[in-house]
C-alpha positions as CSV (number, residue, x, y, z in Angstrom):
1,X,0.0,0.0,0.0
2,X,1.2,3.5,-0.8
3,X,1.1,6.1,1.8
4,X,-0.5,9.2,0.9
5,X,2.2,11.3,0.1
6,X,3.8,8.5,-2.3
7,X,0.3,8.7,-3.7
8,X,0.1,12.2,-4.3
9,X,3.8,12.1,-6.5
10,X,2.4,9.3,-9.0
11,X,-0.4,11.5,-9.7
12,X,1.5,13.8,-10.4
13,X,3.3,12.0,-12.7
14,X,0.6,10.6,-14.7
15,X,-0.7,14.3,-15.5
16,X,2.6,15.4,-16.2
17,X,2.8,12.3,-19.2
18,X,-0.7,13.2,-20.5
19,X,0.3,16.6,-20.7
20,X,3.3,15.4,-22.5
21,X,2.0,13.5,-25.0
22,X,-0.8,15.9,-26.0
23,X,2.2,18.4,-26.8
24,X,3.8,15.4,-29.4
25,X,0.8,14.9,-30.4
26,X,0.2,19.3,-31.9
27,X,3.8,19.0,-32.7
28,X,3.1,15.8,-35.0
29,X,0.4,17.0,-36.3
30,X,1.9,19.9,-37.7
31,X,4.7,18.5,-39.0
32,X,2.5,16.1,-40.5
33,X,0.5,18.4,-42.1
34,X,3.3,20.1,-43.7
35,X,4.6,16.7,-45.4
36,X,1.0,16.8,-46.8
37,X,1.3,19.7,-48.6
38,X,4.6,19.5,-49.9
39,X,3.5,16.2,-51.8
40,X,0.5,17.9,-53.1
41,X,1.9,21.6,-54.0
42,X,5.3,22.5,-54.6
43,X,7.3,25.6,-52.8
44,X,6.1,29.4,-54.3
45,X,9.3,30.2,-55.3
46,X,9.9,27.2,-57.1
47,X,6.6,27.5,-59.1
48,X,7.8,31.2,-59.6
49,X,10.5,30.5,-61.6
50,X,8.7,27.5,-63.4
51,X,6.5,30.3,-64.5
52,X,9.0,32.5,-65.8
53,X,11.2,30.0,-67.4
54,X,8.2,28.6,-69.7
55,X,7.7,32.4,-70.5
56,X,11.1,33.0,-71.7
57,X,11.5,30.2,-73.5
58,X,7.8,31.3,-75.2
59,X,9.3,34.8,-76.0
60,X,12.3,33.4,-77.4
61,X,9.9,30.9,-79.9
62,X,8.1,34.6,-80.5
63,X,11.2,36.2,-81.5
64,X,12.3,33.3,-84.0
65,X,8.8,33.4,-85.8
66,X,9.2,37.2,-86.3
67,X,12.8,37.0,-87.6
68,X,11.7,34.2,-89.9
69,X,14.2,31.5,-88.2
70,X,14.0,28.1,-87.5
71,X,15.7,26.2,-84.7
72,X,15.0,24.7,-81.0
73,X,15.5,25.9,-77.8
74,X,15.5,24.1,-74.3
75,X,16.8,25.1,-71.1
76,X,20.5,23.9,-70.2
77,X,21.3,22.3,-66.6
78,X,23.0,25.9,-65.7
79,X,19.7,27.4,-66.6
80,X,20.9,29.0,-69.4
81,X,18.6,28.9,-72.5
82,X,20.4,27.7,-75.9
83,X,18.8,28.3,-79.5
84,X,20.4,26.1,-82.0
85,X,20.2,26.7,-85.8
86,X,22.1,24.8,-88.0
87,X,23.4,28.2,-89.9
88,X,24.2,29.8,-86.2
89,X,25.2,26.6,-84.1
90,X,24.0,27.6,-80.7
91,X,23.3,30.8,-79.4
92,X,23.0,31.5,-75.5
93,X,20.9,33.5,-73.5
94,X,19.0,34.6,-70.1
95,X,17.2,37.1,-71.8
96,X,14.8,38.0,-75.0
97,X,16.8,41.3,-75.5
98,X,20.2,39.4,-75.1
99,X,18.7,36.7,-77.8
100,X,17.7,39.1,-80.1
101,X,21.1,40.8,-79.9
102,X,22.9,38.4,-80.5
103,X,20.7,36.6,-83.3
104,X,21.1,39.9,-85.2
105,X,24.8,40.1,-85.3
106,X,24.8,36.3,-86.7
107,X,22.4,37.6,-89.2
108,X,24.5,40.2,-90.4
109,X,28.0,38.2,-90.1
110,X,25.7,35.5,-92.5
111,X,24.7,38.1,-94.6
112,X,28.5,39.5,-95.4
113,X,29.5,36.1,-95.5
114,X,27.2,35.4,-98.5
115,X,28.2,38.7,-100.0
116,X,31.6,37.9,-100.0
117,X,31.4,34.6,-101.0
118,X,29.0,36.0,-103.9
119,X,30.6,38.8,-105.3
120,X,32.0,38.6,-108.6
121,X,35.8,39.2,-109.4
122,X,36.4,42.2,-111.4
123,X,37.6,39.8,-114.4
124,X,34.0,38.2,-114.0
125,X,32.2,41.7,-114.0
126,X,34.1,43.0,-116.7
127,X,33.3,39.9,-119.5
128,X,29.6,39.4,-118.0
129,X,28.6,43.4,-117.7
130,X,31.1,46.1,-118.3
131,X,32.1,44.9,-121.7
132,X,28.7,43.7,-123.0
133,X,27.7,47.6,-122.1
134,X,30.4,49.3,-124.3
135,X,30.2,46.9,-127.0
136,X,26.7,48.4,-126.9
137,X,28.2,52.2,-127.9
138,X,31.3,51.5,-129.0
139,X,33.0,49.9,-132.4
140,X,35.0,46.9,-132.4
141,X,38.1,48.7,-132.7
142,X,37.6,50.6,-129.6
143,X,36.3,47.3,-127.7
144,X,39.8,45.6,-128.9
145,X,41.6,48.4,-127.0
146,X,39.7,47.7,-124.0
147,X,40.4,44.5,-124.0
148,X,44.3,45.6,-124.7
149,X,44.1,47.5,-121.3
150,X,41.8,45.1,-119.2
151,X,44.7,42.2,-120.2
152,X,47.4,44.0,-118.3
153,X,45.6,44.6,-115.3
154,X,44.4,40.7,-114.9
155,X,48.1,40.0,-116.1
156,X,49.7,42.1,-113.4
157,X,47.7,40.8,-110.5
158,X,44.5,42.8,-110.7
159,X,42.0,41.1,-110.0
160,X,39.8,40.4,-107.0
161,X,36.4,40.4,-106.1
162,X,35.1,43.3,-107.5
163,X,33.9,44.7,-103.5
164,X,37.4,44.0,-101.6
165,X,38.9,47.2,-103.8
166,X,40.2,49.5,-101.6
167,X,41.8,52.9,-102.4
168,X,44.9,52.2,-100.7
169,X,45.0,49.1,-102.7
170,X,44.6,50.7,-106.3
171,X,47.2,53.5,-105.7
172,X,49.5,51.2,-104.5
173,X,49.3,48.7,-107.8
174,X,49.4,51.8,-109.9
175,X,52.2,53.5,-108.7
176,X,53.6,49.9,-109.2
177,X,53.5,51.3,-112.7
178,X,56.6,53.2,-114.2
179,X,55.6,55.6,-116.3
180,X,53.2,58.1,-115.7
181,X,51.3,58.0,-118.8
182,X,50.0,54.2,-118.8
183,X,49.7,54.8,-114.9
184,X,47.1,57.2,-116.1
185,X,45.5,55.3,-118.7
186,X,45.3,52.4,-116.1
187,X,43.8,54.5,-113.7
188,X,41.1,55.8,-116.2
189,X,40.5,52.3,-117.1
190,X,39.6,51.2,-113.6
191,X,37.8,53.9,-112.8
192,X,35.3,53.7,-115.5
193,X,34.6,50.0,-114.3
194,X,34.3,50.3,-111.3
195,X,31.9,53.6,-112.0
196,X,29.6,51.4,-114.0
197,X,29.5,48.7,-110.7
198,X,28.4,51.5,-108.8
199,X,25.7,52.5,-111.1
200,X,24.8,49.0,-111.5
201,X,24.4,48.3,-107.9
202,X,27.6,45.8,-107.5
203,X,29.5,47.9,-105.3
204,X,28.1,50.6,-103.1
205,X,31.1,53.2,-103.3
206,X,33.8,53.6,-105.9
207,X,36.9,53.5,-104.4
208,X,38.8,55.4,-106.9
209,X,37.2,58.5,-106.7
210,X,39.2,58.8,-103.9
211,X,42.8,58.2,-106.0
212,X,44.4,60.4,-106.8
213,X,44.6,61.3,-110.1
214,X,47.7,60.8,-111.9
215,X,49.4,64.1,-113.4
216,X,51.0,63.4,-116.9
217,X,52.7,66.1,-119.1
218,X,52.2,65.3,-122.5
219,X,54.9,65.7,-125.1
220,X,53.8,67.0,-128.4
221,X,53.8,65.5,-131.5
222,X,56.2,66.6,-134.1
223,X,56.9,65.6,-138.4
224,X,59.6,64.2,-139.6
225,X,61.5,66.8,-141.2
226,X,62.2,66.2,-145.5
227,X,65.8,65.0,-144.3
228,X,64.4,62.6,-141.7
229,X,61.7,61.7,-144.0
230,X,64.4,60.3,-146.6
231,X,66.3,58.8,-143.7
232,X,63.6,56.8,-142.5
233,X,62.5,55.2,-145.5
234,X,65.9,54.0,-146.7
235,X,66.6,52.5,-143.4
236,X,63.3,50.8,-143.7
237,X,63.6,49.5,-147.1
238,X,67.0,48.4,-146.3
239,X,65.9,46.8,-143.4
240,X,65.1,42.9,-142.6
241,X,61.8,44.0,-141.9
242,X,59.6,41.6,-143.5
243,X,57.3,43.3,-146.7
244,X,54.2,43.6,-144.7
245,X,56.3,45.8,-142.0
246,X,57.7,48.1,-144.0
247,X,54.5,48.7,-146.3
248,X,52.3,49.2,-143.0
249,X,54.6,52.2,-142.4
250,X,54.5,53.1,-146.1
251,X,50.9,53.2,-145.7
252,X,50.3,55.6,-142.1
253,X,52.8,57.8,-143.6
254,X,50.5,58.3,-147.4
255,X,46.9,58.1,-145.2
256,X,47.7,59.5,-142.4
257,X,46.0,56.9,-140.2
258,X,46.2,56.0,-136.6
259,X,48.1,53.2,-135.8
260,X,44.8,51.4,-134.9
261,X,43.0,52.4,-137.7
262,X,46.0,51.2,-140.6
263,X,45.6,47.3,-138.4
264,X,41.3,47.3,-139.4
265,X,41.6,48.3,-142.8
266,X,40.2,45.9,-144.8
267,X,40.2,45.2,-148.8
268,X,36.2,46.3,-149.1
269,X,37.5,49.8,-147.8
270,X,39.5,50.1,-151.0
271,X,37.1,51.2,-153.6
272,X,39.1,51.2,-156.9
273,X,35.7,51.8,-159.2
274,X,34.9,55.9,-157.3
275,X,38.9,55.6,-156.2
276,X,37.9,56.5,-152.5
277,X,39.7,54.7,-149.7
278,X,37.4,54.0,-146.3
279,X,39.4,54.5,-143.0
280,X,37.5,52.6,-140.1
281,X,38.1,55.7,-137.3
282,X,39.0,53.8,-133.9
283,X,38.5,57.5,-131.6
284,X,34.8,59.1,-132.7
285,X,32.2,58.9,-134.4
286,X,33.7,61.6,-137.1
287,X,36.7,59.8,-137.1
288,X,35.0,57.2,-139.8
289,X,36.1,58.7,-143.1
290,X,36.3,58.8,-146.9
291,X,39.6,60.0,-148.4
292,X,40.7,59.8,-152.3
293,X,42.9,57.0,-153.2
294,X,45.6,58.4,-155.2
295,X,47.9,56.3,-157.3
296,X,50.6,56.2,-155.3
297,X,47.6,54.4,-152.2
298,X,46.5,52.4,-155.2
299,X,49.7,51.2,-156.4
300,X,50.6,50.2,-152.2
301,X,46.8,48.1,-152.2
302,X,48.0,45.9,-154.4
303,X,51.4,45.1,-153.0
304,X,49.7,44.7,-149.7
305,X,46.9,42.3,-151.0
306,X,49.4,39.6,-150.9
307,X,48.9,39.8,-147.0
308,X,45.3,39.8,-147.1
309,X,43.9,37.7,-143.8
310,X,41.2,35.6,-145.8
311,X,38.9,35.2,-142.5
312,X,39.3,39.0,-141.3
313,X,40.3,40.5,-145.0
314,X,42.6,42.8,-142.9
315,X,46.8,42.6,-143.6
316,X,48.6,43.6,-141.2
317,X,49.0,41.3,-138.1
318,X,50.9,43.1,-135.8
319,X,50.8,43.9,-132.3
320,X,51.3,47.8,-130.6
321,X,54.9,46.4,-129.3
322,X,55.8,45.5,-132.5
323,X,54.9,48.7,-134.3
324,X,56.5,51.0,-131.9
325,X,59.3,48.4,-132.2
326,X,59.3,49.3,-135.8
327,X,59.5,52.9,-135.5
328,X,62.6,52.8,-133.5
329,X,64.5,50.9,-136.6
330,X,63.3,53.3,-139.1
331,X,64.3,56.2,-136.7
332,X,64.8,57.0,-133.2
333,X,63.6,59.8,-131.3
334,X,60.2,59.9,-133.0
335,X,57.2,57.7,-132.1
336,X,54.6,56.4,-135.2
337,X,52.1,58.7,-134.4
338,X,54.8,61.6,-135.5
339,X,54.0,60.5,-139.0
340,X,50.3,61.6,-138.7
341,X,51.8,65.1,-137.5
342,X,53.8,65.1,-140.5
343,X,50.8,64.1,-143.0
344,X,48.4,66.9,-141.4
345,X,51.8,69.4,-141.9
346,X,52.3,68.1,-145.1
347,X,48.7,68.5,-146.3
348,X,48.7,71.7,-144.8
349,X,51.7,73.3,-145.4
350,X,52.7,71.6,-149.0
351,X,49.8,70.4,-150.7
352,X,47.9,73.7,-149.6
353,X,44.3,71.4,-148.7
354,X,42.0,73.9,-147.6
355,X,42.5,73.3,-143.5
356,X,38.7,72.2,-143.6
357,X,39.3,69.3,-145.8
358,X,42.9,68.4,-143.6
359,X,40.4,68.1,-140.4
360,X,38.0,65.6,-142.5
361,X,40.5,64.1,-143.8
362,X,42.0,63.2,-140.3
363,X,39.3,62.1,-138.7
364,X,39.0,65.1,-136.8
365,X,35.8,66.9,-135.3
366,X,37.3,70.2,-134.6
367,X,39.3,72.5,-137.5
368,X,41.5,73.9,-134.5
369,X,43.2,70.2,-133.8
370,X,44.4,70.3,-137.5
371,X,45.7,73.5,-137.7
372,X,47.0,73.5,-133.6
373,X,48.2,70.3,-132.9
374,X,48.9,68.9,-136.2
375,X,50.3,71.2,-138.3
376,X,54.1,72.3,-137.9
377,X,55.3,74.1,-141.1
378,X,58.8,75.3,-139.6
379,X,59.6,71.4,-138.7
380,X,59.5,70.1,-142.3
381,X,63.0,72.3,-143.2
382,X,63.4,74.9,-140.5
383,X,66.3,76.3,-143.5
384,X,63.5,76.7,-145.9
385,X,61.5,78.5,-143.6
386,X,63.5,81.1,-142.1
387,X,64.7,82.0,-145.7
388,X,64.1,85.6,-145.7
389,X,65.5,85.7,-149.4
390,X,62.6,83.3,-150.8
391,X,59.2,83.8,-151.5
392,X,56.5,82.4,-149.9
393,X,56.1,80.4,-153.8
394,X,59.7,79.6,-153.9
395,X,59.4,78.3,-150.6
396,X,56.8,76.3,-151.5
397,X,58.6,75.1,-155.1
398,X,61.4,73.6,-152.9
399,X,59.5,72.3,-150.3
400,X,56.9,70.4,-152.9
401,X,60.2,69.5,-155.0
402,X,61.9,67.2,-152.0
403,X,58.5,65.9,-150.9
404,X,58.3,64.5,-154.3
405,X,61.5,63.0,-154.3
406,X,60.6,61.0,-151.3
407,X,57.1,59.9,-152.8
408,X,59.2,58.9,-155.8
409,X,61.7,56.8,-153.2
410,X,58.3,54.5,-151.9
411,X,57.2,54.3,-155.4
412,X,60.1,53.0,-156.4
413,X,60.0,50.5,-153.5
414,X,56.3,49.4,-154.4
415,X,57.3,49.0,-158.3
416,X,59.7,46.8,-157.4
417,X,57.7,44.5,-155.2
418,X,54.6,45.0,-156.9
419,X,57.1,43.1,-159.9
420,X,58.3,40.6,-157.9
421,X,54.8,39.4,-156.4
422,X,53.5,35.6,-157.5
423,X,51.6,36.4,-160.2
424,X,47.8,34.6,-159.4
């Protein structure tokens, strides 16, 4: 039996282990109740960012559609979200505005990719477009000189796609370039192609209108004096030159022609029935003529006809190297074109053609070339000329008296070929 005051302390005990367990029983329930909810709804902030991420990635599928792209996009382990394309690879992001940044700069490195890889070389531009359009305007003569210039440039190295031209790089090929006066045709030559790219839409600048432009100081023309006149042709008929050499000098010298324009004549430009020779002009349109045949032209059309190209009907096959080469045997110090000077002085100055009929029968537009550029009576014999003692007709007596005795040298020359050709 338990006294009363042993009685009293198990009492006590049993309400303090109620008490007890009720407390558990809160604290169990609350912690159950917590377990409960986590399996059915997951934390706020995670569902937050759930949220936001399927937004993005949304936005991001927005943005491709209205940039035309196609690609995927899923969200990487380090939450980063990756677009990949198989034109950009992968592109990275956390944000629309940092995808759409950097999809544009692919864009536009794709876009001057292609350009580059597209763009035509200035070779290809200048068979496909630029020469197509001049052929358009110009005649065949002109186009062949074209071609003449277009070959050195794609010889020396000159050629590139036609939008990689730089300024600094055309100066520095031209001044490449010894002398200044084909450093200026070569400039004028690429600046007219590359002018008609810009027009065309190739390129969208031409970078030679920044070059500078090449300064050349022309030397004039001069004629041969009566003395070098005589001096030439017996070195030339005395040459080794082969016939067809020596009678295409023979024949700029009696037609005046331009180098150019001696290479295109053809037989159909002889008329022998109206006696009117046809010289195809290479520079304008006025520079298409008529001229007279005289006999002495004549008598030269039948020594060249043994050279006659059967194909072409042209007969002199020579190149511009080899006619300035032939200049320098008849005579140094003067260039071929001098003998067009001396057949505008000589018409001039010694046969007395009105000036008028010189100019047409040059090939030129304007009377003041003839008579200004052309035309140097004191060089034909500078002791004639000054000859206070003479009159202006016994000036001209001796000055028509040794121009005949050098058309009677080539006629001599031509006689004695023209005997001595196959008979057909």
């Amino acid at each position: 039996m338990l006294n009363h005051e042993q009685t009293q302390i198990l009492e006590q005990a049993i309400v303090l282990l109620f008490r007890l367990r009720d407390d558990q029983s809160v604290e169990n329930w609350e912690v159950q109740r917590e377990r409960e909810f986590a399996k059915t709804y997951k934390p706020y902030g995670e569902v937050q960012e759930s949220i936001l991420k399927k937004s993005l990635i949304q936005e991001v599928k927005d943005l491709l559609i209205q940039l035309n792209i196609e690609g995927s996009v899923r969200e990487r382990k380090n939450g980063l979200l990756e677009f990949r394309n198989i034109d950009f690879g992968s592109v990275y992001g956390r944000s629309v505005k940092e995808f759409e940044t950097k999809l544009l700069e692919k864009i536009k490195a794709l876009c001057n990719a292609n350009k580059r890889k597209s763009a035509v070389t200035f070779s290809e531009f200048f068979y496909e477009n630029y020469l197509p359009y001049k052929k358009e305007t110009l005649k065949d003569s002109s186009i062949s000189g074209i071609e003449s210039d277009f070959k050195f440039l794609v010889d020396n190295g000159f050629d590139r796609p036609i939008n990689r031209f730089t300024t600094e790089y055309i100066e520095k090929f031209l001044y490449s370039i010894p002398t200044t006066r084909k450093r200026q045709k070569v400039r004028g030559v690429i600046n007219n192609i590359l002018k008609y790219a810009k027009r065309i839409g190739k390129i969208k600048t031409n970078p030679c209108d920044n070059v500078e432009k090449v300064k050349h100081t022309s030397k004039n023309g001069q004629a041969l004096s009566f003395a070098m006149q005589e001096k030439f042709f017996d070195n030339v008929f005395s040459s080794k030159l082969t016939l067809d050499k020596k009678l295409y000098l023979v024949y700029v010298y009696l037609t005046g022609s331009r180098r150019k324009e001696a290479l295109d004549v053809t037989a159909s430009d002889f008329d022998l029935n109206t006696n009117t020779l046809h010289i195809p002009g290479t520079k304008t349109d006025g520079s298409d003529r008529i001229v007279p045949l005289i006999p002495l032209v004549k008598k030269l059309f039948n020594c060249m006809a043994e050279f006659r190209d059967i194909k072409s009907g042209t007969f002199f096959n020579l190149t511009m190297s080899q006619i300035d080469h032939l200049m320098r045997l008849g005579i140094k110090g003067y260039h071929l074109h001098d003998l067009r000077h001396t057949y505008g002085t000589l018409a001039v100055c010694v046969k007395k053609y009105d000036p008028k009929t010189v100019s047409m029968f040059m090939g030129h537009t304007d009377i003041s070339m003839t008579l200004k550029t052309y035309t140097h009576p004191e060089q034909l014999d500078r002791g004639i000329f000054y000859d206070g003692s003479k009159s202006d007709n016994e000036k001209l007596e001796l000055m028509r008296a040794k121009y005949q005795g050098i058309l009677d040298k080539i006629e001599a020359f031509l006689d004695e070929h023209t005997q001595n050709l196959p008979k057909k």
